[in-house]
C-alpha positions in Angstrom: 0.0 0.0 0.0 1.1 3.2 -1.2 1.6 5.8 1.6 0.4 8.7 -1.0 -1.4 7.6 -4.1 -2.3 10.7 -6.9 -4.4 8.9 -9.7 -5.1 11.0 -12.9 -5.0 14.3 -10.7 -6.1 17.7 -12.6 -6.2 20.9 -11.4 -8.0 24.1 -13.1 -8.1 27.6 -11.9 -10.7 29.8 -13.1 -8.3 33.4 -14.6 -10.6 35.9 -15.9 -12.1 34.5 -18.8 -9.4 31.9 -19.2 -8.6 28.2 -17.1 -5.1 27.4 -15.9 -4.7 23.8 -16.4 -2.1 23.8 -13.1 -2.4 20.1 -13.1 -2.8 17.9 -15.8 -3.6 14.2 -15.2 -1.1 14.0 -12.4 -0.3 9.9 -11.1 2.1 8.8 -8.9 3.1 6.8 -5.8 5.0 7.5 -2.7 6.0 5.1 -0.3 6.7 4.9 3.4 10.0 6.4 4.0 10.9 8.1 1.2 12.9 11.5 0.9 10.9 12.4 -2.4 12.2 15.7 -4.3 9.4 17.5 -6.5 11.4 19.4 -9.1 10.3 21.8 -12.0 10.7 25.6 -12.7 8.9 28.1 -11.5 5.1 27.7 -12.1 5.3 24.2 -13.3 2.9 23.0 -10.4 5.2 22.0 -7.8 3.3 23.7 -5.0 -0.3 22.7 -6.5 1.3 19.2 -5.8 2.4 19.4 -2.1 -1.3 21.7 -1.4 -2.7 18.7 -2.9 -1.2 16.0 -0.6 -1.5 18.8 2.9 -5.1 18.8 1.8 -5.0 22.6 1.8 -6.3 22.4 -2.1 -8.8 19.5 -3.9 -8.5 18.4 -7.2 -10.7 19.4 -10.0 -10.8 15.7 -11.6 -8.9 12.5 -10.2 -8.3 11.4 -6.5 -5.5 12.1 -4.0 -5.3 9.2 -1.7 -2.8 9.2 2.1 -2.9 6.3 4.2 -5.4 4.3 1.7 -8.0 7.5 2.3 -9.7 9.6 -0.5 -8.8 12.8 1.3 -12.4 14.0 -1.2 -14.2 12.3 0.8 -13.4 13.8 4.1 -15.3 16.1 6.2 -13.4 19.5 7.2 -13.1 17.7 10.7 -11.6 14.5 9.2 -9.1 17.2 7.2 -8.2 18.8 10.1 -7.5 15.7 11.8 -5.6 14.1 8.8 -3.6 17.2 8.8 -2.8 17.5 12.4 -2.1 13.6 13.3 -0.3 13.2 9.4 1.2 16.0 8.3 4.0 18.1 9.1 4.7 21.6 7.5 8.0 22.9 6.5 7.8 26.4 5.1 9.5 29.1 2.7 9.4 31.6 5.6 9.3 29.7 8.5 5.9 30.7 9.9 7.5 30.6 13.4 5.5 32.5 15.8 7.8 35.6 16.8 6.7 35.9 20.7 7.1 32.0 21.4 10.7 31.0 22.1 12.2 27.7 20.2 11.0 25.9 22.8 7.5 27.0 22.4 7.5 27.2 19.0 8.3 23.6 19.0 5.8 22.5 21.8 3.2 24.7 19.8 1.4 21.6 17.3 1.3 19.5 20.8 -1.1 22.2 22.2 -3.5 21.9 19.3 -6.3 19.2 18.6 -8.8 17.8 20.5 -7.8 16.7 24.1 -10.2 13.7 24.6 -8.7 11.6 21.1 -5.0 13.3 20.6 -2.6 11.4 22.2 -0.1 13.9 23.0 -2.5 15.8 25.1 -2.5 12.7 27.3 1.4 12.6 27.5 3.4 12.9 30.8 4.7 16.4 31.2 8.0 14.8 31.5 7.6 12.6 28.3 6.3 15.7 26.3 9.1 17.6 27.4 11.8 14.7 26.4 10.5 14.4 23.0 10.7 18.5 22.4 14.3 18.7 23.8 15.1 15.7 21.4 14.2 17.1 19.0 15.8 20.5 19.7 19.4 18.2 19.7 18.7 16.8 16.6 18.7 19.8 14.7 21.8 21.1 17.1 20.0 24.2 18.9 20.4 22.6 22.3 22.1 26.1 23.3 18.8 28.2 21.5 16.1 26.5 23.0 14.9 29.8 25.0 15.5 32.4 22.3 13.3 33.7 19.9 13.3 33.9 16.4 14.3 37.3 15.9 17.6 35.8 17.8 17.9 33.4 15.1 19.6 33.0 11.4 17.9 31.8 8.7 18.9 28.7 8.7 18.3 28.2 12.8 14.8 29.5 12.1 14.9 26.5 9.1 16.1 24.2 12.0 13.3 24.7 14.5 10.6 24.3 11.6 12.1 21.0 11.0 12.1 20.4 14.5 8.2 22.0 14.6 7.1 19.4 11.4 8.3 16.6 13.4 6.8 16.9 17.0 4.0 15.3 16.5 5.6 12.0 14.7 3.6 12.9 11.2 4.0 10.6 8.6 4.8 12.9 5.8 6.8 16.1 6.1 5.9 18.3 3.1 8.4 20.8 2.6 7.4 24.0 -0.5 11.4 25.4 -1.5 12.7 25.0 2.0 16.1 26.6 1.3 14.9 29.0 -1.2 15.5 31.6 1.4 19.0 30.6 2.3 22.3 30.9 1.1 23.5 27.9 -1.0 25.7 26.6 2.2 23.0 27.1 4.6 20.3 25.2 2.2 22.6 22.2 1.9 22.9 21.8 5.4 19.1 22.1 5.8 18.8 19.2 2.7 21.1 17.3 5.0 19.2 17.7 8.1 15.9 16.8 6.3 17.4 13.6 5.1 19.2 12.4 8.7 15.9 12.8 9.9 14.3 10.9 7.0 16.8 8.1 7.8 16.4 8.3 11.9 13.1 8.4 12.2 12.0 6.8 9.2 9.3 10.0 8.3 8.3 10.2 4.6 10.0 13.7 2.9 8.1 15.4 0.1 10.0 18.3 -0.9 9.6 21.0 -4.4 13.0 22.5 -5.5 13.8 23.8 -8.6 17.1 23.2 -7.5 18.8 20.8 -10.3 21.5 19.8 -7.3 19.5 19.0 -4.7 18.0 15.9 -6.8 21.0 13.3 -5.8 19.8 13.8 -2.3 16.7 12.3 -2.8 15.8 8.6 -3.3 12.6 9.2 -5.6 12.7 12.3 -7.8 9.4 13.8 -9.7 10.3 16.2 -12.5 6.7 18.4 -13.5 7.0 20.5 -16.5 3.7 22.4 -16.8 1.6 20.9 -15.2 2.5 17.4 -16.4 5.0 15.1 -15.1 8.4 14.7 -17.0 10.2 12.2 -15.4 9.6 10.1 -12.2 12.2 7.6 -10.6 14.1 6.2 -8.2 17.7 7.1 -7.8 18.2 3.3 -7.4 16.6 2.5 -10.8 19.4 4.8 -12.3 22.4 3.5 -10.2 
């Protein structure tokens, strides 16, 4: 069983008088534990993908399938609750929440959801608290834990939204241009983070880049080219 199925996806978006065919019969398969790169140039549909699979967008024909669900047959509740106990979010510009500290920032997806059926509203304080300061070592800001993000570089920020994705053990970390805000030194340490963590924890990565480079990092590699996808394989198929 595929861990994210897109059968003969389309997307249309309605531009004046005109339709922007953002997807065109889209299929592909990702499976548990991959580090998946999405790569294509600049309005090839990269991000329609990754909206797609975070169900933030819904196709206009086909289905979009995670876990063995058809995410268009889910309720806004069962959405919210795929997304929260599923997903994790890496973002362009962080999204950290300025007043929090890493810490906080961190703890912040554990504090959501609904107490009586989330699991990590029933954790030990002490547990909960383990589990943030692990992660906080893993992405080496043991010594930042208490300072905000104006404190931060860019690529700490980048650090504790990794950090942020992972706390509530998703399944899938979906990731739109993560180092398209850093410096080329400071993205491919980020690119290296993302895949230790792939490999430690064994959460699937699905990442866009139009980055050629970053594509013998990954272990299946989706090339989209208007809306359509060029190439799709895994780097073991071409060893």
């Amino acid at each position: 069983m595929s861990l994210i199925d897109f059968q003969h996806v389309h997307k249309n978006y309605p531009l004046g008088k005109t339709i922007v065919h953002a997807l065109q019969g889209v299929s592909f398969q990702v499976q548990e534990g991959d580090f998946v790169t999405i790569s294509g140039p600049s309005g090839s549909g990269k991000s329609t993908i990754l909206n797609m699979v975070g169900c933030i967008d819904t196709p206009s024909a086909g289905e979009v399938i995670i876990q063995d669900t058809h995410t268009s047959t889910l309720s806004d509740r069962q959405i919210t609750e795929l997304r929260h106990r599923t997903l994790g979010f890496i973002f362009q510009n962080f999204n950290l929440i300025p007043v929090l500290s890493v810490y906080e920032n961190i703890e912040f997806p554990l504090l959501l959801g609904d107490s009586r059926n989330d699991p990590f509203k029933q954790w030990p304080e002490q547990e909960k608290c383990d589990w943030i300061n692990y992660l906080i070592a893993q992405v080496g800001l043991e010594d930042y834990a208490q300072r905000r993000p104006a404190e931060l570089s860019g690529g700490q920020r980048q650090r504790v939204a990794i950090a942020r994705a992972l706390a509530t053990k998703p399944s899938i970390v979906l990731a739109d241009e993560p180092t398209a805000n850093l410096d080329s030194v400071t993205g491919d340490q980020i690119i290296q983070l993302m895949r230790e963590m792939n490999q430690t924890l064994g959460t699937t990565f699905v990442f866009s880049t139009h980055d050629p480079q970053v594509l013998d990092v990954a272990d299946h590699v989706i090339k989209i080219r208007d809306g359509m996808i060029e190439d799709n394989y895994r780097l073991s198929e071409r060893i």
